[in-house]
Every structure is written in structure tokens, then in C-alpha cells.
C-alpha positions in Angstrom: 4.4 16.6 25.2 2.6 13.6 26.4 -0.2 13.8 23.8 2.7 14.0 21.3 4.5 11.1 22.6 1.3 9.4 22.7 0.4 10.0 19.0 3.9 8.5 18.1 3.5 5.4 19.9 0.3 4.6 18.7 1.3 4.7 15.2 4.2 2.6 16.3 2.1 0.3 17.8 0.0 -0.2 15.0 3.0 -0.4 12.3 3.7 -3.2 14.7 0.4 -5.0 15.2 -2.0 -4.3 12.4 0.2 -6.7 9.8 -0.4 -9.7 11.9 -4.1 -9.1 12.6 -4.5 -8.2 8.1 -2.4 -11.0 7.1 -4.8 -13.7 9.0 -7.6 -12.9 7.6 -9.2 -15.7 5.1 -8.4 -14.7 1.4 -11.0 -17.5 0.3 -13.6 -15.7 2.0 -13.1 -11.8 2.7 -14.1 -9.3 0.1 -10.1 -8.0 -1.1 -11.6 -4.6 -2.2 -12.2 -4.5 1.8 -8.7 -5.7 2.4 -7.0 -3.3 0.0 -9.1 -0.5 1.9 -7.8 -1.5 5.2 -4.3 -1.6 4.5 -4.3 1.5 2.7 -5.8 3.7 5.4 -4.0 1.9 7.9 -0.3 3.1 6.2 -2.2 6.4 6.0 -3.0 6.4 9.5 0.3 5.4 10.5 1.7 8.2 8.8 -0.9 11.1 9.6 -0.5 9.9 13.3 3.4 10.0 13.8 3.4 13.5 11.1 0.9 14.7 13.8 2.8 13.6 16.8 5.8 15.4 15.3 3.7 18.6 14.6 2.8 18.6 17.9 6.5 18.4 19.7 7.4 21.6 16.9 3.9 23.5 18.1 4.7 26.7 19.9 3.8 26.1 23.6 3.0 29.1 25.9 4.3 31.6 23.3 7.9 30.0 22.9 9.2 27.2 21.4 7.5 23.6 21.1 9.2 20.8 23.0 11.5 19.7 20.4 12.2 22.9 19.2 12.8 24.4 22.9 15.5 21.4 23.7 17.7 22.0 20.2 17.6 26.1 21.6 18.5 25.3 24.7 20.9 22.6 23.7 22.6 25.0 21.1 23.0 27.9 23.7 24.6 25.7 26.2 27.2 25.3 23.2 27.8 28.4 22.7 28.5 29.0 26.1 30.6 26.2 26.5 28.6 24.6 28.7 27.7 20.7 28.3 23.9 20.6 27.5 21.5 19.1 30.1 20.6 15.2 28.9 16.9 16.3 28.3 18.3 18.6 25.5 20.4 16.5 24.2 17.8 14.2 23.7 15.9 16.7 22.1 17.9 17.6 19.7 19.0 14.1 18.5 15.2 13.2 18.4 14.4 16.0 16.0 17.7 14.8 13.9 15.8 11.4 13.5 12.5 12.6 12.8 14.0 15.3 10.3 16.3 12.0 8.6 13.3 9.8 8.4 10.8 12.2 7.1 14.0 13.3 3.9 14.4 9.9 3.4 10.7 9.1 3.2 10.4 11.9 0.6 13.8 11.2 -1.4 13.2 7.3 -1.6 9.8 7.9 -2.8 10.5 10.3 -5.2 13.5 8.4 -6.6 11.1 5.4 -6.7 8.9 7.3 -8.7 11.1 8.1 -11.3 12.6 4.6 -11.7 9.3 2.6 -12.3 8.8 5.6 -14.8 11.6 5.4 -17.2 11.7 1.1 -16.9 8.0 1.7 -18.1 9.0 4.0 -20.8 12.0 1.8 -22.0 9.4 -1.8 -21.9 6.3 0.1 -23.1 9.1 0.9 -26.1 9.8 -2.3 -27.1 6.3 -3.7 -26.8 4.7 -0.8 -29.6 7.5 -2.0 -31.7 6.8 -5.9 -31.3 3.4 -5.5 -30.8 -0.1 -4.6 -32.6 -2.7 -2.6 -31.8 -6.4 -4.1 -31.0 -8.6 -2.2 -33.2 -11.6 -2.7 -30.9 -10.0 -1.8 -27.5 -6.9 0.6 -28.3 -5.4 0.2 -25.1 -4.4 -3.5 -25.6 -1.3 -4.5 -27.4 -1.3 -8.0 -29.0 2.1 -10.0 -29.5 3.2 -12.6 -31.5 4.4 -15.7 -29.7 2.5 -19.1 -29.1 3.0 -18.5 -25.1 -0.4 -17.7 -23.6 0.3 -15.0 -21.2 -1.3 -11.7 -20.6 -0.3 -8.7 -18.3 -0.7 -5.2 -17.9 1.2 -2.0 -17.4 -0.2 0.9 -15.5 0.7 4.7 -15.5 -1.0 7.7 -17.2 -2.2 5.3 -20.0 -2.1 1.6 -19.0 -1.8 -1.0 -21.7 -2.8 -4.1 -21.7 0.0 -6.9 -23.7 -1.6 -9.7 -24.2 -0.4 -12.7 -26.7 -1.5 -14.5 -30.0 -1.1 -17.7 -28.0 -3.7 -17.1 -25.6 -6.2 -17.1 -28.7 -4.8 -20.7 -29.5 -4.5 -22.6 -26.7 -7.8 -21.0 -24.5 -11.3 -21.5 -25.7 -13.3 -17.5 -26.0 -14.7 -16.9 -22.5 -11.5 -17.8 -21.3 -9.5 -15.0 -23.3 -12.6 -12.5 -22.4 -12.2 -13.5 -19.0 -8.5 -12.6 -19.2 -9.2 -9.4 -21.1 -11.8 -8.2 -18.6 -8.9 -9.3 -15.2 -6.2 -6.9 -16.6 -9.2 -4.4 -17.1 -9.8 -4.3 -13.8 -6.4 -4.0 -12.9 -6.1 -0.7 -14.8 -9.9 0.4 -13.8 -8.8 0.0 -9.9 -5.5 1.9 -10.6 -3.5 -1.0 -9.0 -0.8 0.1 -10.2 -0.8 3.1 -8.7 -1.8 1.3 -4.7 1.6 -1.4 -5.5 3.9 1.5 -6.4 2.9 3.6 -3.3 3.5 0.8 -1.1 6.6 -0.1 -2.9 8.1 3.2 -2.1 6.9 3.5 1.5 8.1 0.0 2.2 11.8 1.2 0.5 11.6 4.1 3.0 10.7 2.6 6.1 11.3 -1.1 5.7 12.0 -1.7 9.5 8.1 -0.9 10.2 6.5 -4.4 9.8 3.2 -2.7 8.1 5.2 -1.0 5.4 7.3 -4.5 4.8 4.6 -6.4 4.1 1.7 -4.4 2.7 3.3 -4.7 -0.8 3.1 -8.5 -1.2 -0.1 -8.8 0.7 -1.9 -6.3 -1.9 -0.3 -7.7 -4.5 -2.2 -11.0 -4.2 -5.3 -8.7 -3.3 -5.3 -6.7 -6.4 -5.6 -9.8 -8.1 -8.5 -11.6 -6.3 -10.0 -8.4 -6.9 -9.5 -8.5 -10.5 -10.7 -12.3 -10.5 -14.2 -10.7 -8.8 -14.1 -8.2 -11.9 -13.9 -11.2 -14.5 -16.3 -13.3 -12.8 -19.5 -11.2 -13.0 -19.3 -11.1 -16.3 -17.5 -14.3 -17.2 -18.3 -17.1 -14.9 -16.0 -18.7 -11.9 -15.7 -21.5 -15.0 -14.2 -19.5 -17.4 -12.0 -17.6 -14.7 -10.3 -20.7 -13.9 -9.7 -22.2 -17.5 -7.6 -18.5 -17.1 -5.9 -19.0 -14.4 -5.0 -23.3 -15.5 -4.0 -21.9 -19.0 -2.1 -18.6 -19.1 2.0 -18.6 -18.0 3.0 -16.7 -15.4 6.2 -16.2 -16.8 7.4 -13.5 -19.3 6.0 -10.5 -17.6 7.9 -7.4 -16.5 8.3 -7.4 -12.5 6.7 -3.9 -13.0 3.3 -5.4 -14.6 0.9 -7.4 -12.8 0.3 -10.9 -14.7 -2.7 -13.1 -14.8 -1.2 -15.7 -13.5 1.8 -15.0 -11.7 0.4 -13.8 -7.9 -1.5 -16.3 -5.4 -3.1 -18.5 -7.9 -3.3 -21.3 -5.5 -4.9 -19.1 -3.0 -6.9 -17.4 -6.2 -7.9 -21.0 -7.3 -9.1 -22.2 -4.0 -11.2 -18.9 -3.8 -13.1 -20.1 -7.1 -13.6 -23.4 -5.5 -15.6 -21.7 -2.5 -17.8 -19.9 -5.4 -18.3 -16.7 -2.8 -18.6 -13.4 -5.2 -18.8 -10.2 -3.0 -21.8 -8.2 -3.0 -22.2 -5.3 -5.0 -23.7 -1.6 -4.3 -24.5 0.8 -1.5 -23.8 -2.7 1.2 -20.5 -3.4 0.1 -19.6 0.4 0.0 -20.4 0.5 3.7 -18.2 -2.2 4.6 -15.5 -0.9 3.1 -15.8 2.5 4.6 -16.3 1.1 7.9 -13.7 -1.4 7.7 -10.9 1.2 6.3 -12.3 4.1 9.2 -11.7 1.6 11.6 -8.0 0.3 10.4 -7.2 4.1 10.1 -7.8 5.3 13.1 -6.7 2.8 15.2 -3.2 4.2 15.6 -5.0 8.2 16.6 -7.5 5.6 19.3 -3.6 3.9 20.7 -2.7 7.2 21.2 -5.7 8.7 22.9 -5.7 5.6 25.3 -2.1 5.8 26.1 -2.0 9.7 26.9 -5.4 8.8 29.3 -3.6 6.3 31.1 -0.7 8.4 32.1 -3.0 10.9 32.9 -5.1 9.1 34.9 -1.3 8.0 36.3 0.3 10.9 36.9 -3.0 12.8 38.3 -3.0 10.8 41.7 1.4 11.2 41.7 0.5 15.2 41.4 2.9 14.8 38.2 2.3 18.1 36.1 
């Protein structure tokens, strides 16, 4: 029971915590691959801790029932008997209600969420074949007619990049090649994909501070990643005519435009010049970084069930 209780506190601990500590990091400076790795393992930790904790309050114990599962018997037999069931039962019971409710409604909400970013996709991806033509050279880009320079893309089983004719008009070559290769990356890195999870867990739990903000914090990441991506091959130079010269209105709140996320923060980046490294290094930081933001909620719980131990030892608590 402890250890179980343990494991649930950690990961509340760090749903409360880790945010902060995320969030103050320098976006000028820090690789955001790293980031986007440490925020995604740390909701995955703080999920695969409190499932774990919950596992372990159902487990069979001694051949009967796990803790949870022991109170709701004992609370339901006292019913029947028509006697009032002890307050440890009672709180049993209603503890497994609530872990049963939020686990449903993580499951329904993201499911739901699913669905609806599917069929707006469907219904704007539509419209935008109709309006828009085809790029002989890369098929997965749509090209519209309209003098606004703005560029975005749209991810799913086959992402599209829209792009329009305006961006050929009022940017000079590297800077449309630079803006190109950004929504590339976008769909390369399956961004997409990393937004709409945390969207969903964030509609499901929205009172854990990790969950509430890991959405607009990878949102500005996924883009200073995708600025790295145009870079090495385009130039800081021509990343920043992009980011001056492109409108970050017009877009679908589905899609993630050029220039519609952090730009200040993206331009200030290009003004430091610092390009992450690339290879077997950066790998290693990333995995190291993303263990570490992981586990952290599994090492909260290991400490908290030693300290009552090392408590409740000297008391003689069993």
C-alpha cells in the first residue's frame, strides 16, 4: 500500500513541479529537440507512474484481494448487511470510483479528440485540393493562389504542405526554400502527431499543471526545431527573411504556420547564431535528458516510500 501511495505521489509531484523547472529553461540557447524529448517522457512518466500505482492498490495481496479491491469487498458486504462501512472502506471505495472516472475520461476525451481533429482535417484538406494545385516536383505540397505570403502545413497519415503564390512574389528563393524545407520538418518530426497527443491529455487532465501547459510549450518547440531543419541547409539569413516576410495569419488552428508561434523568441534565437549539434552527441543528450525527466516521478516515489519506512521502522509501524 505504501509503495502504491508512493508511486501516486511522485507522479503528482512531478505533474506539479516539472512545468516550472521546463518552462525556465533558455529557448535561445537549448537544443528544442532535447526539450520536446523531456516533456514527452516526462507526461509518459507521469502516466506510467500513477497507472503503476493504481496496479499496485488492485494487485492481489497474500492471496485475496489488493488494497483497493479488499475496501470496495468489504465496504459492499457491510451493505448488504446493513451495517455502515468502516471509514477505511469507505475511502476505498470512493478512491477506486476516482481512479476508474479519471482513467474513462482520459480514454473517452482522447479518443473523441482524435476523431475531431480528423474530420476538421478531412473537411479543410477538402477545400484546399479544390483551391489549390499540385507541385509537380514535391507532391505533397499544395500551392494556392492569393498574393498573401503564408505557408503551413497539415499533418496526419499524409501531411500536406499549402503554401501560397505570394510567397514566390514578395520573398527572394532561399527564402521560399527555407520555408519549404521548415514545414518539411514539421511533417518529417511528426509534430503533429506530439501537439495532438498533448492536446488530448491536456483536455483530459487539465488540472495537472504538466498536461496544461505542455501543449503551448511544444508548440513553440516544434518550431525552433523546424527553424534548426531550415538552417543547415538554408542559412540563419535566409531563415529570417522567412520568418520577417511570411503572415501568420490565414492558417487553420489545426496546422502549424511558419510564422504564427514564438517568432520573437524564434528571431532572437537566430540572432544568438547557436545551431545544435548533430550525430551520435546530440543523440545522447537527448536520451539522457528524456531518461532523466521520465523517471523522476518512479525516483519521488522510491524516496517517499524510503522515508516512511525508515519512519515507521523505529515507531514499529507494520
Amino acid at each position: 500500500m505504501i509503495a502504491a501511495l508512493s508511486l501516486l505521489a511522485g507522479a503528482v509531484a512531478a505533474g506539479w513541479l516539472l512545468p516550472g523547472r521546463l518552462r525556465a529553461l533558455d529557448l535561445r540557447r537549448r537544443d528544442p529537440v532535447l526539450l520536446i524529448v523531456c516533456w514527452m517522457l516526462a507526461m509518459l512518466g507521469v502516466v506510467l507512474a500513477a497507472a503503476a500505482g493504481v496496479v499496485l492498490l488492485l494487485m492481489p495481496a497474500h492471496g485475496s484481494f489488493g488494497p483497493l479491491l479488499a475496501a470496495i469487498n468489504s465496504c459492499w458486504n457491510a451493505l448488504q448487511h446493513g451495517s455502515p462501512p468502516a471509514a477505511e472502506e469507505l475511502g476505498g471505495m470512493l478512491g477506486s470510483i476516482v481512479l476508474a472516472a479519471l482513467a474513462c475520461r482520459l480514454v473517452v476525451v482522447g479518443v473523441r479528440g482524435i476523431r475531431r481533429r480528423a474530420r476538421t482535417r478531412r473537411k479543410h484538406l477538402a477545400a484546399l485540393r479544390l483551391a489549390g494545385r499540385p507541385d509537380d516536383a514535391v507532391p505533397t505540397t499544395l500551392w494556392l493562389t492569393h498574393d498573401r505570403p503564408l505557408a503551413f502545413s497539415m499533418g496526419g497519415r499524409r501531411g500536406v504542405i499549402v503554401a501560397t503564390e505570394g510567397l514566390r512574389r514578395h520573398l527572394d528563393q532561399d527564402a521560399v526554400t527555407a520555408v519549404l524545407l521548415h514545414e518539411q520538418a514539421h511533417l518529417a518530426g511528426r509534430h503533429h502527431q506530439l501537439i495532438a497527443l498533448a492536446d488530448a491529455l491536456r483536455a483530459a487532465l487539465p488540472f495537472v499543471p504538466l498536461f496544461r501547459q505542455a501543449p503551448d510549450s511544444l508548440r513553440q518547440l516544434v518550431e525552433l526545431a523546424a527553424d534548426v531543419a531550415a538552417i543547415r541547409q538554408c542559412g540563419p539569413g535566409a531563415v529570417r527573411a522567412a520568418l520577417l516576410g511570411v503572415s501568420g495569419c490565414g492558417a487553420p488552428a489545426s496546422a502549424l504556420a511558419m510564422a504564427r508561434d514564438a517568432v520573437d523568441v524564434r528571431l532572437a534565437r537566430l540572432e544568438e547564431g547557436i545551431v545544435p549539434s548533430r550525430g551520435l552527441p546530440r543523440m545522447m543528450r537527448c536520451g539522457a535528458a528524456g531518461i532523466t525527466a521520465g523517471v523522476l516521478p518512479f525516483v519521488a516515489g522510491t524516496a517517499l516510500t524510503l522515508s516512511v519506512a525508515l519512519v515507521a521502522c523505529p515507531l514499529g509501524i507494520a
